[in-house]
Each structure stands twice: as C-alpha cells, then as structure tokens.
C-alpha positions in Angstrom: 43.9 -0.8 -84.0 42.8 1.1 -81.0 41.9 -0.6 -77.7 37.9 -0.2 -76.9 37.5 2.4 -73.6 36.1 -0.6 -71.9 39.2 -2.3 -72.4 41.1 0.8 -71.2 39.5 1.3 -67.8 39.5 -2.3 -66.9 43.0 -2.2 -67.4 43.3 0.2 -65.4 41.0 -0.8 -62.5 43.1 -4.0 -62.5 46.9 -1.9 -61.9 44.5 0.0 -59.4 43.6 -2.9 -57.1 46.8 -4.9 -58.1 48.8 -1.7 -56.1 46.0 -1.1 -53.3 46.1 -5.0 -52.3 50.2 -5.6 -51.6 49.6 -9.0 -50.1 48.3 -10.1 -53.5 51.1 -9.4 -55.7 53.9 -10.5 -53.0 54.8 -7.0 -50.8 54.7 -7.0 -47.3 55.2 -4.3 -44.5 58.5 -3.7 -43.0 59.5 -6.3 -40.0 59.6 -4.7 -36.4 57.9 -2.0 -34.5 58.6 1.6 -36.0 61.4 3.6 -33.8 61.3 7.3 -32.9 64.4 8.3 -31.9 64.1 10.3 -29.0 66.5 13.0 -30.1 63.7 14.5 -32.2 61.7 16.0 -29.3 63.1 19.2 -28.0 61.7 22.0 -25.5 60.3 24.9 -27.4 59.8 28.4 -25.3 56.5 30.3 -27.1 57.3 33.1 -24.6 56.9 36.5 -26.7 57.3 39.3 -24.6 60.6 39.6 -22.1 59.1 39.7 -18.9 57.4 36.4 -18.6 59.5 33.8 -16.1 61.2 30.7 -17.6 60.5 28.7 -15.1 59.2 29.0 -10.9 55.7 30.9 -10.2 53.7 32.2 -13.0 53.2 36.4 -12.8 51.2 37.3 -15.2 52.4 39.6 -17.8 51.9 43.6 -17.9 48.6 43.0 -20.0 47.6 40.3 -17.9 48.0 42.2 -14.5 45.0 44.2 -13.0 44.8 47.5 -12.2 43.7 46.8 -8.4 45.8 43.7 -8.0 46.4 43.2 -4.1 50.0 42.4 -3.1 51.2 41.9 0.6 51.8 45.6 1.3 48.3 46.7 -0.1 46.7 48.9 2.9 42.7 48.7 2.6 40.6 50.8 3.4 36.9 51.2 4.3 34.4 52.7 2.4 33.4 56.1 3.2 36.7 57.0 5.1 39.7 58.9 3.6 43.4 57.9 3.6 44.2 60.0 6.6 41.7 58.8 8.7 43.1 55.4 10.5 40.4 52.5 10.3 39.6 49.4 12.0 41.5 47.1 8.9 44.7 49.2 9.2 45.3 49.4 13.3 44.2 45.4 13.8 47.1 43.3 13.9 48.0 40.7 11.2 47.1 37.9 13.4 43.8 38.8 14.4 40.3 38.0 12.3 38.3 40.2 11.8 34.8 39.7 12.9 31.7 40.2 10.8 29.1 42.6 12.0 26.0 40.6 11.0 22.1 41.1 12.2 20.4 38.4 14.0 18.8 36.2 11.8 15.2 35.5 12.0 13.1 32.7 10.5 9.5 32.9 9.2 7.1 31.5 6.8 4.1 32.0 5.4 1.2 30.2 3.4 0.9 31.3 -0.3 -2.7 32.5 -1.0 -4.9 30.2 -2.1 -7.4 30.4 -4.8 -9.9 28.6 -3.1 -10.5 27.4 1.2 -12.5 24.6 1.6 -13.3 22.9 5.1 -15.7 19.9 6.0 -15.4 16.3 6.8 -12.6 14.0 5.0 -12.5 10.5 4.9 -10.0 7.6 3.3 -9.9 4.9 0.9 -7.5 2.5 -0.7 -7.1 3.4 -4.0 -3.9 5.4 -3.8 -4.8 8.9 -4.8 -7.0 11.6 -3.7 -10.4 12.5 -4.6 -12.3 16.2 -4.9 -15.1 17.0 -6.8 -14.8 20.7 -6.7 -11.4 21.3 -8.1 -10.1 19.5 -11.1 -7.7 16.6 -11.5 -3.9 18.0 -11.4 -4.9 20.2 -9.0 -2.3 20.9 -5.8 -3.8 21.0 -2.5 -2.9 21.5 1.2 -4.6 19.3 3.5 -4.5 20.4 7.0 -6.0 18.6 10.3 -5.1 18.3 14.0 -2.0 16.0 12.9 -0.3 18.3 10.3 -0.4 19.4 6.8 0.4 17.7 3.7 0.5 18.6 0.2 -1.2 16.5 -2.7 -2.2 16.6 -6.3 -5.9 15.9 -6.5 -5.8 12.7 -9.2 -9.9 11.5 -8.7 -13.2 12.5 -8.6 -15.4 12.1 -5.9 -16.9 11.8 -3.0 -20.4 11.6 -3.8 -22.2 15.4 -2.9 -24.5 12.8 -1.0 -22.1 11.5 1.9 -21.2 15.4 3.1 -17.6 14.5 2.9 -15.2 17.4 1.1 -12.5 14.9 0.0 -11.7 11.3 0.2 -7.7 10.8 0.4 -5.5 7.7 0.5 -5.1 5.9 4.1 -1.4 6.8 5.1 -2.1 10.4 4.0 -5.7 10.6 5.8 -3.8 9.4 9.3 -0.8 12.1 8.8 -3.4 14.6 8.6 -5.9 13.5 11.0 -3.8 12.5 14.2 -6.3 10.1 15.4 -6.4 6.6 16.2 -6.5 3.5 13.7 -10.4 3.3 14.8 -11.5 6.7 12.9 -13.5 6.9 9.4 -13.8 10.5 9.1 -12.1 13.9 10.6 -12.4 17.6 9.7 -9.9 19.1 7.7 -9.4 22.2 6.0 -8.2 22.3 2.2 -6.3 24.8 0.6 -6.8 24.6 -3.2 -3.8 26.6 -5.3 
C-alpha cells in the first residue's frame, strides 16, 4: 500500500525542520572564532594603459589630460594682444602680485514700487499684530515715521473709519516707527502697501 500525500509531505516537513534546527537533533557550530589567514590578501594593480605611475603623484593619463593644461613654463597672455607683443603678465617678475584693476564700488538702494501709498494718523494696541482696513489680511507693508521704517504683514482689521486713524500696529513696532516718547497715543506715518 501506498502512503496518503498527506503522509508524504508531513514527512517531509519533519526532515525539513529536523535539518534547519541543528540544536534539536544534537549539531553544534564549530568552537573558536573563524581565522583568515592573512596570506590571502594581495595588492592588485587595475592599471590598463602604460603610462599611468605606480606609485608618487597622480598625472592623469593622455585621455585624462586637457588640451589647455597650464604647467610651470606656460607664458599667458592677455586678451587682445599677439604673441610678439610683450604684456604686463610676461615682463612682471615671479614674485610680484599682480593687482586688480577694479572700479570704485558704489552703494545704493531703492524702494520697490508700491501698489498703494497711504498716509494719516497711526496709533498702537496690545494685541500683537497689525490692523488696516483698506488692504487685506496677508498683506506686506512698510511703515515709515520720524523713527524709521519697518516692514509688517497686515494680520487684523481695523481701526474703526470713525477714529481717523490709518492703522493700528502693536506697541514695540508703533515706538520703532514713531521716535517719540513713552507719553504719545498717536503719530503720522506713511504706509506703503505691496
């Protein structure tokens, strides 16, 4: 009589997991750490083509070399001039440096156009942002007084079209912009919406 194919593959799985598992049926692993011997690493040279160096400074190779590479006896020469003529970089001595003929450098700014100028009376609360009505919230803005300029991100609406004031900003920023004493509510300012 044949075995059933159940029978088969349990057999099977058992041989299976009796051989994966070698503590179970009474192998163990070799005692002591695994030597290399150090014999078994040599140098190997990859070098394909004769004239790259075995050892010292690397020189590229024929292919790897430019076609205007500099070396120590390269003579420059300015643009514009011919080999005859002799130039400034030629005649100077090795130990000079040369010095660079530069224009004077000059500083300026300007104000990026804004989309919209308003001016009128500013005041200052304690809630941390910046209020306009006009523009809406997101808004950048330059604030400008007789203390300076800052710029803000409008995050508020208000003041009320009933007090005359343009903007209500938050105390530290009102006194940058206003350069007044402690004592002052209000100052005129000029905003620059963009």
């Amino acid at each position: 009589m044949r075995p059933s194919r159940t029978v088969a593959r349990s057999a099977l799985t058992a041989v299976l997991a009796l051989g994966a598992l070698p503590g179970l049926v009474g192998s163990h692993e070799p005692g002591g750490a695994p030597t290399i011997d150090a014999a078994a690493f040599r140098q190997v040279s990859l070098a394909t083509s004769p004239d790259r160096q075995a050892g010292g400074q690397l020189v590229p190779d024929a292919a790897g070399r430019s076609d205007g590479a500099l070396d120590p006896r390269t003579t420059l020469v300015e643009a514009g001039t011919t080999f005859g003529e002799a130039t400034e970089v030629e005649s100077r001595s090795s130990g000079e440096r040369a010095q660079p003929n530069l224009q004077a450098a000059t500083s300026d700014w300007a104000w990026k156009k804004p989309r919209l100028t308003i001016s009128g009376a500013a005041s200052f609360y304690d809630h941390g942002t910046t209020a306009m009505r006009d523009v809406p919230r997101g808004t950048t803005i330059v604030i400008c007084g007789r203390g300076g300029c800052i710029q803000t991100i409008v995050s508020d609406y208000g003041p009320a079209r009933s007090t005359g004031r343009v903007i209500d900003m938050y105390r530290p920023d009102f006194f940058k912009v206003c350069g007044c004493g402690w004592w002052s509510g209000t100052t005129e300012v000029t905003v620059r919406v963009y």
